[in-house]
N, C-alpha and C positions, 0 to 999 in steps of 0.2 A: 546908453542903451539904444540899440538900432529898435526903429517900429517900422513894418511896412502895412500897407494895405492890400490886404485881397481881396479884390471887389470892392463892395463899400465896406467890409468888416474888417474890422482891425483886432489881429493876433492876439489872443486873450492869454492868459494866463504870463505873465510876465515876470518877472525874480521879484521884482518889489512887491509883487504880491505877496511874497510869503520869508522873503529872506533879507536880512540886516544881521548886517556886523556889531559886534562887540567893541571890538577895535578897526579904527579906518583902515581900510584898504584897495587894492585899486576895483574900481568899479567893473573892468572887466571879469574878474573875479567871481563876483557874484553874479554877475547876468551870464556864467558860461552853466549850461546844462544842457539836460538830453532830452531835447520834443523828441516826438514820433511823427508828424504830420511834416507833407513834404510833397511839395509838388515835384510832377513828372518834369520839369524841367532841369538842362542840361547844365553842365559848369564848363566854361571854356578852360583850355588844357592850360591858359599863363595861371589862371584862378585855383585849380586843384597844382598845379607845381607849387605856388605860393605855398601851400598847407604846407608841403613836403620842405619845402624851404625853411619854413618856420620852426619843423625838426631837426632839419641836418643840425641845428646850431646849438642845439640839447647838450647840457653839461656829461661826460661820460668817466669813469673810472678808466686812468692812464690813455684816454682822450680815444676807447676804444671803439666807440658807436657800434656798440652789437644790432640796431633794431633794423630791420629789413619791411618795405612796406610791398604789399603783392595788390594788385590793386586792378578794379575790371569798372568801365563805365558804360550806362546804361546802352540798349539796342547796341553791344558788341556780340562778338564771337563770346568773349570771355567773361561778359554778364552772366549768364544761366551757369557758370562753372561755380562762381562764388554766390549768387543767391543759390542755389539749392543745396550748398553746405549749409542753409541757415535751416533751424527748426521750423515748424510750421506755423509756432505763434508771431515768428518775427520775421516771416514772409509773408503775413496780412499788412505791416506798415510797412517794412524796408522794399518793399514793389515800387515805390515812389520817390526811393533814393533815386541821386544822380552818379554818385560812387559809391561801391562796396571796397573796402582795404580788407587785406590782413596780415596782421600783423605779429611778424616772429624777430626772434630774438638767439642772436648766436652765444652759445655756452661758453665759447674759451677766445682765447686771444693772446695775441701774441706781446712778450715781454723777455725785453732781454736776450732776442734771437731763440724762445722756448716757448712753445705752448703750454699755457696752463690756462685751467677754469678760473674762469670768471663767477666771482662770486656776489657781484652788482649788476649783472646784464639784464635782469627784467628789472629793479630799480630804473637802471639808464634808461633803458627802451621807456620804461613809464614816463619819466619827464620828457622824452622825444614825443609823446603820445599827448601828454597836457600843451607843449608848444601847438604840435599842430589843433590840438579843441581852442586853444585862446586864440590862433589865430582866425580859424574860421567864425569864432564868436564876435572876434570882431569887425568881421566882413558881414555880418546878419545873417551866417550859413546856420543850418539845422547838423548836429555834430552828435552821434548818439553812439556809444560804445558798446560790444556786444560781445556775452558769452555763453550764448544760446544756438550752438552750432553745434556739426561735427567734428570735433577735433582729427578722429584716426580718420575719417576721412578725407579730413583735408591735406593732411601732411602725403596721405596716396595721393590725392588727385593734384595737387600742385607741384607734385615733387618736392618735397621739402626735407632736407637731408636731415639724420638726427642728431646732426652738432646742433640744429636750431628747436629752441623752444616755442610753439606756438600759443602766442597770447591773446588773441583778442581778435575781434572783427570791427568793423565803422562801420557807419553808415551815414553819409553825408549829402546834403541836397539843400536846393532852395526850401524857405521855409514856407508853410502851407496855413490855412487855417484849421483852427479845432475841429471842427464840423467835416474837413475831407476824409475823419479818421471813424472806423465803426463805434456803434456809443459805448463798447465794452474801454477803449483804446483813451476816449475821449475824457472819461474820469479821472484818469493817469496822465493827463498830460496838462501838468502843473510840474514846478519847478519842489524841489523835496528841501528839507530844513538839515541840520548836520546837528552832529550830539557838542553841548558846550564843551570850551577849552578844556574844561577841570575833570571831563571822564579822556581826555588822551593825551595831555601836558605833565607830566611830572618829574619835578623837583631833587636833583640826585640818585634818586635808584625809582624802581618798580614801583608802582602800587598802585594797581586795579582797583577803580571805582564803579559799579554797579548804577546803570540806571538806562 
């Protein structure tokens, strides 16, 4: 688990505060989640390619890499394009990201010398999307995923052809302490618990467990 220091305060709320595995596994794992707090500091461009890196190598159906990353960092031309697709609750903390992405996903691909739909393309993209959160987790970046935007607006303002699915926004930045965030924000920024193995694991067929 990365810890740093800002100021003399040291980053509170941390995964071991509230989460433990059942079964081992790799510690990255659980210390990856979504703070909100995020200093205005920059990421140099080797440090966000890295993320992207960490993607390319994402397992894909017939090795097709639908996920496409559109991406603006902070005091650019192309900052204020993608913060103001966000809603207004997630432009009181994403102001202090150092990157905005977004992130789409192409519908079909080619097989066989023929187009056809893809019918794992947001799958794929999804595990493109966990490489890059575990890699930045484990450089100490603050990694927060978003669907608190406009969608038809985005796909106008960035051009985004309708063979591509729009899935998601990031928002990525060095990490900040609790106390940079309003006290509504500051509540929420704890690391959240997951439902046990036995209500999503089962054993030969279907069978929804309640709880």
């Amino acid at each position: 688990m990365v810890e740093k220091v800002i100021g003399s305060q040291l980053l509170q709320s941390t995964p071991r505060e509230v989460r433990s595995s059942i079964y081992k596994i790799n510690p990255i794992i659980l210390n990856r989640w979504s703070p909100r707090s995020m200093t205005d500091e920059k990421l140099s461009y080797e440090e966000l390619m890295s993320l992207f890196e960490a993607a390319r190598w994402a397992p894909s159906s017939g090795n097709s890499q639908p996920w496409r990353f559109i991406y603006a960092t902070r005091d650019t031309e192309e900052w204020n394009t993608l913060f103001n697709l966000l809603v207004d609750f997630n432009k009181i903390w994403a102001k202090n990201a150092a990157v905005l992405i977004v992130i789409v996903s192409k519908k079909e691909f080619e097989y066989n010398g023929k187009v056809i739909p893809s019918v794992t393309h947001q799958f794929d993209t999804g595990a493109a999307w966990e490489n890059l959160a575990l890699e930045a987790t484990s450089r100490g970046l603050v990694v927060h995923g978003i669907a608190g935007f406009d969608y038809g607006r985005t796909r106008k303002d960035l051009d985004i052809p309708d063979s591509f699915d729009i899935i998601a926004m990031v928002a990525i930045g060095k990490r900040g302490g609790k106390d940079m965030l309003p006290s509504k924000f500051q509540e929420m920024e704890k690391p959240s618990d997951r439902k046990p193995l036995e209500q999503m694991v089962m054993k030969g067929r279907f069978k929804e467990k309640s709880g």
